[in-house]
N, C-alpha and C positions, 0 to 999 in steps of 0.2 A: 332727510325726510323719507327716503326711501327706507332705510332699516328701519324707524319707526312703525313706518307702513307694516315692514314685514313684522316687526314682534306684535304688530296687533293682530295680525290675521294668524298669526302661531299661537298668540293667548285665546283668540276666541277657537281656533281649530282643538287647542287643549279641553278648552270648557266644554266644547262639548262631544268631547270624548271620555273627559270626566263624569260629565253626565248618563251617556252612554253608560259606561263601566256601573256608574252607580245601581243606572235601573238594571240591569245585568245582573248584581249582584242583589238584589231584591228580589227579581224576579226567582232568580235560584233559592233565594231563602226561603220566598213563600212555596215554591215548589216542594222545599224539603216538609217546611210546616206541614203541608198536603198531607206531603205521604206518612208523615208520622201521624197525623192524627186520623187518618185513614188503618191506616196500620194499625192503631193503638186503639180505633172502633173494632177490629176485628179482632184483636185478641180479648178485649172487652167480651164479644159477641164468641166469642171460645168460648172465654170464662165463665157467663153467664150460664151456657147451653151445660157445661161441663157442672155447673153448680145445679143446676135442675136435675142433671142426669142422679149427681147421688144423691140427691134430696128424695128424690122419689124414690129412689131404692133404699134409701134409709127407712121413709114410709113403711115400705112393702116390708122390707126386714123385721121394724117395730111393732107391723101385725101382726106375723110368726110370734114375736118374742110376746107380746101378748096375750096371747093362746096358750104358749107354756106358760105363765107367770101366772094366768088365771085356775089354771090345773092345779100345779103346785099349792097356790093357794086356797084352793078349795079344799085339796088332800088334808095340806096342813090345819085349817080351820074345822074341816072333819076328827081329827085328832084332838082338839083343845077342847072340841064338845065330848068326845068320849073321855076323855081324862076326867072330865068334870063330873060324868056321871060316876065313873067308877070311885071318885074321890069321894061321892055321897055316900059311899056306902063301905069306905076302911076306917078301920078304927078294931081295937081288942073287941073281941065278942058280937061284931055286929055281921048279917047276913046279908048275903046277895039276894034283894027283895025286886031286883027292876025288871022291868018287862023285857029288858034285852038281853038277849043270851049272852055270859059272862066272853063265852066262845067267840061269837061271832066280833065284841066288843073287844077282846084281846087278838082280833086279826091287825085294826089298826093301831094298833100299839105295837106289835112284833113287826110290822113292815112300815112304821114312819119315818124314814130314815128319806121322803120327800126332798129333791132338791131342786132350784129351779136351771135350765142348763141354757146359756144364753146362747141365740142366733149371732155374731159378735159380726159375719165376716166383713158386711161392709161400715159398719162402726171401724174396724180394724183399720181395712184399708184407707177411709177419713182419718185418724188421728195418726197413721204410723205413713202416711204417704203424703205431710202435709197438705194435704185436701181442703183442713179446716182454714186454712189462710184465705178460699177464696171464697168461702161462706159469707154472705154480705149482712143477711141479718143477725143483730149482735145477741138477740135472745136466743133463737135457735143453736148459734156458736158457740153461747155459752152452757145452755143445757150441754148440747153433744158433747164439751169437753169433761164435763163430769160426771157422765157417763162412765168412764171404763174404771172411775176408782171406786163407782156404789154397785156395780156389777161384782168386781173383785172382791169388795167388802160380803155383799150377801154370800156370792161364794164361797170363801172363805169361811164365814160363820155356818153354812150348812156340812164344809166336812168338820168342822170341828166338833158339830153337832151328831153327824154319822162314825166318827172315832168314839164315840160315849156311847152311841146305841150299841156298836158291836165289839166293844171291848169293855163293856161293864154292864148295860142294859138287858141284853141278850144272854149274857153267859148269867147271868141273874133268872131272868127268866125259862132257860132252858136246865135250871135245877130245878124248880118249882112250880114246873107248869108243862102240861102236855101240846107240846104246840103243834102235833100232828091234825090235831082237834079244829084247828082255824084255817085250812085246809078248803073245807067246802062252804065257804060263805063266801067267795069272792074270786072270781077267775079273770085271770092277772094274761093268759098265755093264750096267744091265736092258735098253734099249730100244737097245744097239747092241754092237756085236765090238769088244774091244779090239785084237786079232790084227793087226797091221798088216805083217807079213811079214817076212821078212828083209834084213838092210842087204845091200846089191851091194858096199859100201867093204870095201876090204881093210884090214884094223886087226888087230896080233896083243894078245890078250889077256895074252899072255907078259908084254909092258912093262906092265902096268894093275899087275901083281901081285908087277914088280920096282921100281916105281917107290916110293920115300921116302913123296912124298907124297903117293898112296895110302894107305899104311900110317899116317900122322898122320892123316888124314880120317877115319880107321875108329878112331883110335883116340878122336878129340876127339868124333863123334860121339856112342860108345858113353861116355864119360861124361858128354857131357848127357840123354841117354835111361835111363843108369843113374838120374841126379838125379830127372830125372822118374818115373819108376817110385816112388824111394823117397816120393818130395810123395804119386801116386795111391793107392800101399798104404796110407800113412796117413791119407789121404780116405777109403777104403775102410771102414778101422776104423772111423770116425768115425760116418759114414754107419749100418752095422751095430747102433753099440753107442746110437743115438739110436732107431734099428727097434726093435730089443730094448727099450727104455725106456717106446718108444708100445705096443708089446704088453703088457709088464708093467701097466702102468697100466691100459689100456683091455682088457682081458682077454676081455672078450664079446664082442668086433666079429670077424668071418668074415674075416680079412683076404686070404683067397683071393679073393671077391669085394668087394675093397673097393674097387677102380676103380670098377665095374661100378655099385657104391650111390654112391659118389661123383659118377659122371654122371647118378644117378638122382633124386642131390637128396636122397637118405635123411638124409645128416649135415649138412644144413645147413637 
């Protein structure tokens, strides 16, 4: 009777030290739970803070890069209307009848060589520093990742464009045309005169404008400057509709001055 006695008070002393051990070991568990998901809020709350930081500087980037893209584009669409005029009027035997001096209109023809030159750096650091991984919105992520191949592309097609102005275009027109003359109709330079006077060579402009190929140079130009335009508009959109994306999301940031906090160190 007596060892009975004893193996019950040894089973129930075990039970409930079983029990013990068990909340023990629960307790530790939800402990750990805590901290990981504690933890895992806060790098959460990194990531987030860290996905704001370059979103907004992408912003800010994208408005640079739209300023030059708008230049360019205007240059270049400047160009496809003078082509156009000049085109009214080649042909064998026919006259330069237009109101605009042949001069002033062969300035941008000899310096279209337009290109657009992208702000890249934090685009760069996003795709080459895996950044885009913690990008959350997938339309945003998606634009930014095809970004760096239609930047590359119009690049690309502008020098292949500037190899033909000045190893065929130019040495074309620099037989057949006074281009000291385009000189004073546009000043290009802060810290000095473009104006370098008029040619003394007698050169009639008659032949520039009955000549073939003249007429093929203006024509082959204007559709590589058309190509281009069409790559820059839809860089344009692109650019636009990632702006719109980062405003809609981040809805309380001043974006009037968000350079300005940006150098300030505010968003980072």
């Amino acid at each position: 009777m007596k060892f009975l006695r004893f193996f019950r008070i040894k089973s129930a002393n075990r039970k409930d030290y079983l029990k013990y051990a068990i909340g023990e070991i629960f307790l530790v568990v939800i402990g750990i739970l805590i901290a990981l998901s504690v933890n895992n809020s806060n790098e959460e709350r990194k990531l987030r803070k860290e996905e704001k930081k370059i979103l907004l500087s992408l912003h800010s980037e994208i408005s640079n890069n739209l300023n030059s893209l708008e230049t360019s584009l205007n240059e270049k669409k400047n160009i496809i209307d003078v082509n156009n005029r000049f085109l009214k009027y080649t042909g064998p035997g026919l006259e330069w009848k237009s109101e605009s001096k042949l001069d002033s209109l062969m300035y941008y023809f000899t310096v279209s060589g337009w290109i657009y030159v992208a702000d890249n750096g934090v685009l760069n650091e996003i795709i080459n520093s895996g950044k885009l991984s913690i990008i959350e919105d997938i339309k945003i992520k998606n634009i930014v990742a095809s970004l760096p191949q239609q930047i590359a592309q119009i690049i690309e097609e502008d020098r292949l464009y500037r190899d033909d102005l000045h190893q065929y275009f130019l040495p074309y027109v620099s037989k057949n045309y006074k281009l000291r003359n385009i000189t004073e109709f546009r000043e290009l330079y802060k810290f000095s005169k473009s104006d370098l006077g008029k040619s003394r060579f007698q050169k009639s402009n008659q032949n520039l404008i009955n000549d073939l190929e003249f007429e093929n140079i203006l024509t082959i130009q204007s559709i590589w400057i058309k190509f281009s335009i069409e790559m820059c508009e839809n860089l344009k959109i692109k650019f636009s509709k990632i702006q719109e994306l980062i405003e809609s999301k981040y809805d309380d940031v001043d974006y009037n001055t968000l350079n300005q906090d940006l150098e300030e160190g505010f968003w980072g």
